[in-house]
N, C-alpha and C positions, 0 to 999 in steps of 0.2 A: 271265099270264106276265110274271114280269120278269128282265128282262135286262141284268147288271153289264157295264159295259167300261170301259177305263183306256187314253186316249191318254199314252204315254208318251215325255215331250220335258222340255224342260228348263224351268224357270222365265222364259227367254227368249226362246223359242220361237215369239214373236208375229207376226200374219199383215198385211203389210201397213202394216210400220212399218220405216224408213228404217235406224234404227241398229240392227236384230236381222235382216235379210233374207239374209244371206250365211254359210257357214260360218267367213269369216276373221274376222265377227264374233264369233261366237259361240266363238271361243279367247277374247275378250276379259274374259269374263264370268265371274261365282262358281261353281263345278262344286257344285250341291245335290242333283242325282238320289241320291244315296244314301243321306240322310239320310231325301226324300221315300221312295222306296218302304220303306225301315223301315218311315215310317208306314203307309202302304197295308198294310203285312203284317201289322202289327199290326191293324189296325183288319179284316183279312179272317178272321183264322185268330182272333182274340176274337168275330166274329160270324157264325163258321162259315159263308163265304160262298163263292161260286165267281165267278169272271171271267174274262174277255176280256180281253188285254192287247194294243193297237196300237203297233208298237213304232217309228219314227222307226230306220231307218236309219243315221242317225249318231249315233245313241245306241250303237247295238251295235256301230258302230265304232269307237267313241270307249273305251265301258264296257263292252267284252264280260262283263266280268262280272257286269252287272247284268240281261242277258237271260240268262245260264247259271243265275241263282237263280230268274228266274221261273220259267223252263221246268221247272224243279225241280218246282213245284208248278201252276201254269196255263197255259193257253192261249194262246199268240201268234197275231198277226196281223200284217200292215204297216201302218205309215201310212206311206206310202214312204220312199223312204230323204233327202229332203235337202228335205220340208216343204214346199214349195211349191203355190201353189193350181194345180189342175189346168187351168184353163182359158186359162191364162198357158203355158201348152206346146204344143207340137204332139204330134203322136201320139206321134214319134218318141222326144222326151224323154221322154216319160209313159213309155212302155214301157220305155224303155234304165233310168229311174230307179225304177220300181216292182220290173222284175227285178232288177235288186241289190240291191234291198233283200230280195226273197223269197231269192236264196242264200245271203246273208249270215247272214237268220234262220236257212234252215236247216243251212247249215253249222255253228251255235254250237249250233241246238236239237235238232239231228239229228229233225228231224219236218218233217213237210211244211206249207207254209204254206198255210191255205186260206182263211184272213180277211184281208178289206179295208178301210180307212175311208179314204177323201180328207182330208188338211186343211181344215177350213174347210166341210166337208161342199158341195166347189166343183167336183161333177160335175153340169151343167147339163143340158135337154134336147138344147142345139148341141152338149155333148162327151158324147154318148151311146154313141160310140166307145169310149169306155173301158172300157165294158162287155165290149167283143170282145175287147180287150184283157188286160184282167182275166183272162177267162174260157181264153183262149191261154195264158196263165203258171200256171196251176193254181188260180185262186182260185174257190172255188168259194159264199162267204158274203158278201156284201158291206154295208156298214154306212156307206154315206155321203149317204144322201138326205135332204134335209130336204123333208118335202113340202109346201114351200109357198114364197113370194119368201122370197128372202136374199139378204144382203150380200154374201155369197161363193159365194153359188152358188142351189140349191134347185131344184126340178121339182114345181110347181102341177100338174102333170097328174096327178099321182101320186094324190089323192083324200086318201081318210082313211091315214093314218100307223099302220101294219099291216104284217105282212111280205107278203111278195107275191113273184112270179116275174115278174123281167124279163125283157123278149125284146126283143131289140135283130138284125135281121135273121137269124133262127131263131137266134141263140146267146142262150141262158139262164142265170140267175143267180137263186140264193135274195137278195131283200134283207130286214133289217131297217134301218127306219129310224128316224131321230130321232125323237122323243115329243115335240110341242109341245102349246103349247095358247095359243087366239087370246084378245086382247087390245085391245080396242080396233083392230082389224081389225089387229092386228100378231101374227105368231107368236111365239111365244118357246120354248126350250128351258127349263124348271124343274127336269127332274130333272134336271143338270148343270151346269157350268161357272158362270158370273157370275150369271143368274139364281137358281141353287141357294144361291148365297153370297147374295143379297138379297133373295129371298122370306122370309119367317117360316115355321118350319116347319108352323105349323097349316093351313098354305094350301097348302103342299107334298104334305103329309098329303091332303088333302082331296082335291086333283088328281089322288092315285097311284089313292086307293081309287075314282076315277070312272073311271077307267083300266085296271082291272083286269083287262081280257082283256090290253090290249099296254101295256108301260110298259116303254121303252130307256132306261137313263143312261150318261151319260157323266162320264167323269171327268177331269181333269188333275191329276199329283202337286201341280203350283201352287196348284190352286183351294182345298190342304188347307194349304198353307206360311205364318204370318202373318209369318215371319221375312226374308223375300224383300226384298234391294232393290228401289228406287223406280227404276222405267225414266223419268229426268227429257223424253226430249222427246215424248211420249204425248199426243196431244192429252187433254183433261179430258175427254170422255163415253167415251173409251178408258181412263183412269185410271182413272177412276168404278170399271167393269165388272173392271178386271184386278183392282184392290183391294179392293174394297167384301166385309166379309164374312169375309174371311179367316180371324180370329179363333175365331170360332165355327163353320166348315164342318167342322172335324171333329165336333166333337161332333153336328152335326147329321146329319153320313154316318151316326155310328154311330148314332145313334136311325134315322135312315132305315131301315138294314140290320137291325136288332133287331125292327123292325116290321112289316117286308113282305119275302118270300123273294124274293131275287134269285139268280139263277144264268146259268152261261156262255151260249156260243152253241151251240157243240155239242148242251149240252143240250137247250138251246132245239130248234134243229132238229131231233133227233129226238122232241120231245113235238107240234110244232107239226104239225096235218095240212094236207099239201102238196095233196092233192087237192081241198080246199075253196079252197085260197089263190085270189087274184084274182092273171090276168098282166097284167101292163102293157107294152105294146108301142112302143117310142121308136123 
């Protein structure tokens, strides 16, 4: 089973960097979401594909019209509304900032929001709260675990990288989680973002087909953009990864998606059986 999604945010959108952390920043900056999701359209509806789309909040505040085209044809979800890592809040933000961003979606989508991803994939086992959380506002899929240590988050307890049913004090949640694969005792994401852009794809390839029961990507309209300004004070192993790749990540999405069927989450869930899934209880 594999499963498309598209975090959708801007080219500047980055986590943990001084001059993109605030919205009064991000007036300050090139408007490219619309040229990107072009792209994304093209490269879905030429490879006859289905996705997931995490939509950033003030994306749909900013560009109501660029969620009234997805909705058109895919699946929304939140990535909350004002991008921030989750473990940087207290409950109280999380909550006040996650449900504005589900009204928001569904006020423009007229559909119920029921997909989740954290930025930064930065719900830890200490904010396992967010889970209840979550599960309070209607979401009912969640998509931000990485299971293994990260920089911005991750839950080692989680085992192998699978969907599974959380249980965070009796309240439940379907997850899918991010698709790594270890390294040199380091995980990495490859079917997505910077790694995706700097693997080759015969090694990408390789990964999917040993993968083949669960393989999650992720995507950002950036990681397809080679035309994007240079965020100049990025430290270098941050620039590396923002840049590296660029040029040829589309051509490599569409070979990716020509080659192996990817489709939504919906789908996903109803094909996946829930009765075999493992719970994990935080």
């Amino acid at each position: 089973m594999n499963v498309l999604t598209f975090d959708v945010e801007e080219w500047f959108h980055l986590l943990d960097n001084d001059s993109t952390r605030s919205e009064e920043q991000w007036k300050r900056y090139e408007v490219r979401i619309h040229e990107n999701i072009d792209r994304i359209f093209r490269i879905l509806e030429e490879t006859n594909t289905k996705a997931t789309f995490f939509v950033i909040g003030w994306i749909a505040k900013t560009y109501p019209e660029v969620v009234k085209r997805l909705a058109e044809k895919y699946e929304i979800g939140t990535h909350t509304m004002n991008h921030q890592l989750v473990w940087q809040q207290t409950r109280e933000e999380f909550r006040a900032d996650v449900d504005s961003s589900i009204k928001l979606l569904q006020d423009l989508t007229g559909k119920p929001i029921k997909y989740f991803r954290a930025p930064g994939f930065s719900i830890r086992e200490s904010e396992a709260w967010a889970f209840e959380i979550l599960n309070d506002l209607g979401i009912e899929v969640d998509c931000s675990v990485f299971p293994a240590h990260h920089a911005h988050g991750g839950i080692p307890s989680y085992g192998k990288g699978e969907p599974a049913i959380i249980d965070v004090n009796g309240v439940q949640i379907k997850e899918f989680p991010v698709s790594t694969r270890e390294i040199y005792g380091h995980h990495l994401i490859y079917s997505g973002g910077g790694y995706f852009r700097l693997f080759p794809y015969w090694l990408i390839r390789k990964w999917a087909r040993e993968d083949s029961d669960y393989l999650l990507s992720y995507i950002h309209p950036r990681d397809l953009d080679p035309g994007q300004p240079l965020i100049k004070d990025l430290p270098l192993q941050r620039k590396f990864k923002s840049y590296v790749g660029l040029k040829g990540a589309e051509a490599k999405l569409r070979r990716f998606l020509t080659e192996f069927p990817f489709t939504d989450l919906s789908t996903a869930v109803s094909l996946y059986n829930w009765s075999e899934a493992k719970h994990i209880k935080l």
